[in-house]
C-alpha positions in Angstrom: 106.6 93.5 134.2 109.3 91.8 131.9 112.9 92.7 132.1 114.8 94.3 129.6 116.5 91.3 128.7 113.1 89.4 128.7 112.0 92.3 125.7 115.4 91.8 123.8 114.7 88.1 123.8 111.3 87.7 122.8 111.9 90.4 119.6 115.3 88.2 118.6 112.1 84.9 118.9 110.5 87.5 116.7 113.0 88.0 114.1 113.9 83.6 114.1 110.4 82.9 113.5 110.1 85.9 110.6 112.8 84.3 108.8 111.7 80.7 109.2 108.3 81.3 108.2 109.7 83.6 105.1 111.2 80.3 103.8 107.8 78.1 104.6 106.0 80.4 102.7 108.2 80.9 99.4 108.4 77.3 99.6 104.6 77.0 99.2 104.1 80.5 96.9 106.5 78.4 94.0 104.9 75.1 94.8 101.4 76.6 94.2 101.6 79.8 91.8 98.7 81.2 94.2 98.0 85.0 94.4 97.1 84.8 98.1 99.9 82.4 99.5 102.3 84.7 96.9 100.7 87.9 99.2 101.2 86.1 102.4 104.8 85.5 101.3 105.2 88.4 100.6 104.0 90.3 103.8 106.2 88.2 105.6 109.7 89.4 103.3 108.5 93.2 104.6 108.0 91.4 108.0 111.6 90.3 108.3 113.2 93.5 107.6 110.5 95.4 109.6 111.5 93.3 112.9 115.3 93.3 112.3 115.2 97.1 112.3 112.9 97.3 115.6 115.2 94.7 117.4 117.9 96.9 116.8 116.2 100.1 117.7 115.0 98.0 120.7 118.3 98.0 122.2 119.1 101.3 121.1 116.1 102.5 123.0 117.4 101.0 126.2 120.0 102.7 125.9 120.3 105.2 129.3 120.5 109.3 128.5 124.3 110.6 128.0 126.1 113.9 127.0 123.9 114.2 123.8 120.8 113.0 124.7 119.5 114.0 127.9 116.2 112.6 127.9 117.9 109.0 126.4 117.2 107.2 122.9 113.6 105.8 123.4 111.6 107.9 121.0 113.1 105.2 118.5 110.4 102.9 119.3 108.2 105.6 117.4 110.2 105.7 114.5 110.4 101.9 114.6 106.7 101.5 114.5 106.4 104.0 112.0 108.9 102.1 109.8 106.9 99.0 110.4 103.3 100.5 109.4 105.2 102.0 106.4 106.6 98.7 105.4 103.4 97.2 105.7 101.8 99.4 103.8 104.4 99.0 101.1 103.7 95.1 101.0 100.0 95.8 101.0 100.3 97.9 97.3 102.8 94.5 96.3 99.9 92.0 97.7 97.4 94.5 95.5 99.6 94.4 92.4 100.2 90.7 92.3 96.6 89.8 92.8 95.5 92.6 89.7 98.5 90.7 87.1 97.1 87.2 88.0 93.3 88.1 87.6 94.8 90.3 84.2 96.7 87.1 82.6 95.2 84.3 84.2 95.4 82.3 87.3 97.0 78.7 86.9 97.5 76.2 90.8 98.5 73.9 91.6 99.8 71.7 94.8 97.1 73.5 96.8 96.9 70.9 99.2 99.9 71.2 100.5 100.1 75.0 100.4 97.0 74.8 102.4 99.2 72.4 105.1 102.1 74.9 105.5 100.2 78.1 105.2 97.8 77.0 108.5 100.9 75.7 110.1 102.8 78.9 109.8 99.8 81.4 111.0 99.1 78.7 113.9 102.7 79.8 114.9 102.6 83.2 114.1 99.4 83.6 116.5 101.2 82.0 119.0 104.0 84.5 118.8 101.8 87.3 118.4 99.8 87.4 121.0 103.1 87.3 123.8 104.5 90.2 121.6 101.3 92.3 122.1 101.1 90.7 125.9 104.6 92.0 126.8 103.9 95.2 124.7 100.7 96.5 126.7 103.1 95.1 130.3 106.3 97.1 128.6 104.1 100.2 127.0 106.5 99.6 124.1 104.9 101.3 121.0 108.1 99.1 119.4 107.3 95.7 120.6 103.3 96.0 120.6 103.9 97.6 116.5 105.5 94.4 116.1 103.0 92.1 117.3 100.3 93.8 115.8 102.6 93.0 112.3 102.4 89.6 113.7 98.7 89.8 113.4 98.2 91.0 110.2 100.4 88.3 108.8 97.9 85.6 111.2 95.3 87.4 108.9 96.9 87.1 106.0 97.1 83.5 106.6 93.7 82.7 107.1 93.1 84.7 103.9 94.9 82.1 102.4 93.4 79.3 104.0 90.0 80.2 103.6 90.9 81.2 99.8 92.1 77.5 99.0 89.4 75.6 100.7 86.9 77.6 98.9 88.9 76.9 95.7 89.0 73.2 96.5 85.4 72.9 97.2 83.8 75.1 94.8 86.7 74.8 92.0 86.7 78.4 91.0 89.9 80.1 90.7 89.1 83.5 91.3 88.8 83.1 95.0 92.7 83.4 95.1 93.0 86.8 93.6 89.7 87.9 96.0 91.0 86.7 99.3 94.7 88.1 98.3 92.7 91.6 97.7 91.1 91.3 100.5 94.4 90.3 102.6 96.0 93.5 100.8 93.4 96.0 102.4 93.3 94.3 106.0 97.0 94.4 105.9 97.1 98.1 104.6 94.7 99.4 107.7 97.2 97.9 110.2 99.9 99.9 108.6 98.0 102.8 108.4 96.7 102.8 111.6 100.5 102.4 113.2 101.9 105.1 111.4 99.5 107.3 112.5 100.0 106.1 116.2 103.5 106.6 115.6 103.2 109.8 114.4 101.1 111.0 117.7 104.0 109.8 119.7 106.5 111.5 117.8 104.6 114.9 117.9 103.9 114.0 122.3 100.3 113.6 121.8 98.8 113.2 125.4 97.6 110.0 127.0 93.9 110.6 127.6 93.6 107.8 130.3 97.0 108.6 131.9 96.4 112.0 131.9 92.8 111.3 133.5 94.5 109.2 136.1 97.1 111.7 136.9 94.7 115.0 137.4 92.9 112.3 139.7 95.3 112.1 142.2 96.2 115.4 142.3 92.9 116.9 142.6 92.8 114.8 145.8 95.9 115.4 146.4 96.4 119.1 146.2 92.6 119.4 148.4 93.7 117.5 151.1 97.4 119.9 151.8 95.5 122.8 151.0 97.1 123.4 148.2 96.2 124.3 143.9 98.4 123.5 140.6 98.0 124.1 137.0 100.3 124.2 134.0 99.7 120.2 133.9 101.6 118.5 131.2 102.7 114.9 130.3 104.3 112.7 127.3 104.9 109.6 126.2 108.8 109.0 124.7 108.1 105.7 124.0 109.4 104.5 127.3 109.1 106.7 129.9 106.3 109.1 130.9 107.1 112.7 131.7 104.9 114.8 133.5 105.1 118.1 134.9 102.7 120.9 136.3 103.3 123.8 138.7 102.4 123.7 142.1 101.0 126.6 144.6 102.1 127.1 148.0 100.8 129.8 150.5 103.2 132.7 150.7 104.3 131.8 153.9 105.4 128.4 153.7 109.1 128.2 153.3 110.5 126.2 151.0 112.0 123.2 152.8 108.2 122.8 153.6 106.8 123.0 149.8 110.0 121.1 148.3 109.1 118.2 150.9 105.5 118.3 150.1 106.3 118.8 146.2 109.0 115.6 146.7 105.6 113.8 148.3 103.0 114.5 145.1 106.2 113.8 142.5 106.7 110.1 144.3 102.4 109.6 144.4 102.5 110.6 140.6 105.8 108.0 139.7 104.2 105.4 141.7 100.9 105.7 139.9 103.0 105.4 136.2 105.5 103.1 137.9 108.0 101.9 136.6 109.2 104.8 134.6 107.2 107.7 135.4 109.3 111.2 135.3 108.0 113.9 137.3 108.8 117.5 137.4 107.5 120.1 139.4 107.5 123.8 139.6 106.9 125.8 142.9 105.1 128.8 143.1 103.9 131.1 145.9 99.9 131.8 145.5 100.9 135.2 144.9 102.7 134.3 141.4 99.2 132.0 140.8 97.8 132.7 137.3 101.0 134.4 136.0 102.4 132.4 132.9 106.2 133.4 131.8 106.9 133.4 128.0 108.9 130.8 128.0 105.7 128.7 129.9 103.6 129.2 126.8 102.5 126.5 124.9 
């Protein structure tokens, strides 16, 4: 899995390329007076200031727990990817409104050919870029750094939009394909946004993993059979860095408790090496004659 550093540097590569390909693409948007290169443009002017805030909350999620925050800083990847899918979004209505003013007073191109060159060499870099960020993300399980290369993507998207838009234009002459493909750009871009500030909502409000949860209850259903032993209460987050899980475990009434802590100690390490590396585990002994008995404060 890549090291902290190794996540640091490829979001700073992130944030160079952002800013190189910003220039690339004004460059061609006032060359060509096109809708769609204008969108891409655009997207990428969001894009920028979307990855310099998640490189910064990057590091501030690595940041280790101290006096004022136990459980440490990571739920900023949340709020990072939330930022992102809003500023997408945001660009997406821009992308919308430019393409509705051009169709209303008129489209007038020009210098397509070469807005056609730097547009394909910009997303043939952004793909590049976006498929380590989404590589390292799903290694990582960094909402932050996946959010980011999923951006990436929709800006590869947009790109092609583009592309597509000004072949069409050169082959078939008609203008309106610029407008169309900026549209539908605008709408593609608008569902990624969408979709990662709903993700990032979920994780701010600890909605459960259904596939780490089923992998968890897996183990200890073996687990808990083989010592002869039961649990319930099961719980488990996701902070954006670490996941937490906790249930309660029952021990016969006679065991004594160096015995259940040590067995306890034995599922806790089983469960962190399953989620490794940053599982957190908490457990909660109980004799079986306290089975069944929720507290108040145990509610959910």
């Amino acid at each position: 899995m890549p090291s902290l550093k190794a996540q640091r540097q490829v979001m700073n590569l992130s944030l160079i390329v952002a800013i190189v390909l910003l220039g690339m693409k004004v460059v061609a948007s006032v060359m060509t007076g096109s809708s769609a290169i204008y969108s891409d443009a655009a997207e990428s002017v969001v894009h920028v200031f979307a990855v310099a805030f998640a490189t910064w909350a990057l590091r501030l999620a690595q940041k280790p727990a101290d006096d004022t925050h136990h459980f440490g800083h990571d739920k900023i990847a949340f709020i990072s990817a939330g930022f992102e899918g809003a500023m997408i979004s945001a660009a997406a209505i821009l992308i919308l409104y430019e393409a509705a003013r051009q169709a209303i007073f008129g489209i007038e191109l020009q210098n397509l050919t070469l807005g056609l060159w730097i547009t394909a060499l910009a997303a043939s870099i952004n793909l590049i870029l976006a498929l380590a960020l989404v590589k390292v993300g799903k290694q990582t399980k960094s909402p932050l750094i996946r959010a980011n290369g999923m951006h990436v993507l929709t800006d590869v998207w947009s790109s092609i939009a583009v592309v597509i838009a000004i072949l069409l234009i050169q082959f078939t002459g008609w203008l309106w394909w610029d407008p169309i493909f900026a549209t539908l750009a605008a709408f593609n871009i608008l569902r990624v946004g969408l979709k990662l500030i709903r993700e990032s909502l979920g994780g701010l409000l600890d909605e459960a993993d259904p596939e780490i949860e089923q992998q968890v209850r897996d183990l200890l259903d073996e687990a808990v059979e083989e010592k002869g032993l039961s649990y319930h209460n099961f719980r488990h987050r996701h902070s954006g860095h670490s996941h937490w899980i906790e249930f309660h475990l029952v021990f016969p009434n006679e065991m004594n408790v160096d015995h259940a802590h040590q067995m306890a100690t034995e599922l806790e390490k089983a469960v962190a090496n399953l989620i490794e590396p940053d599982g957190r585990v908490i457990t909660h002994l109980e004799p079986r004659s306290a089975e069944g008995r929720i507290e108040p404060w145990e509610r959910p």
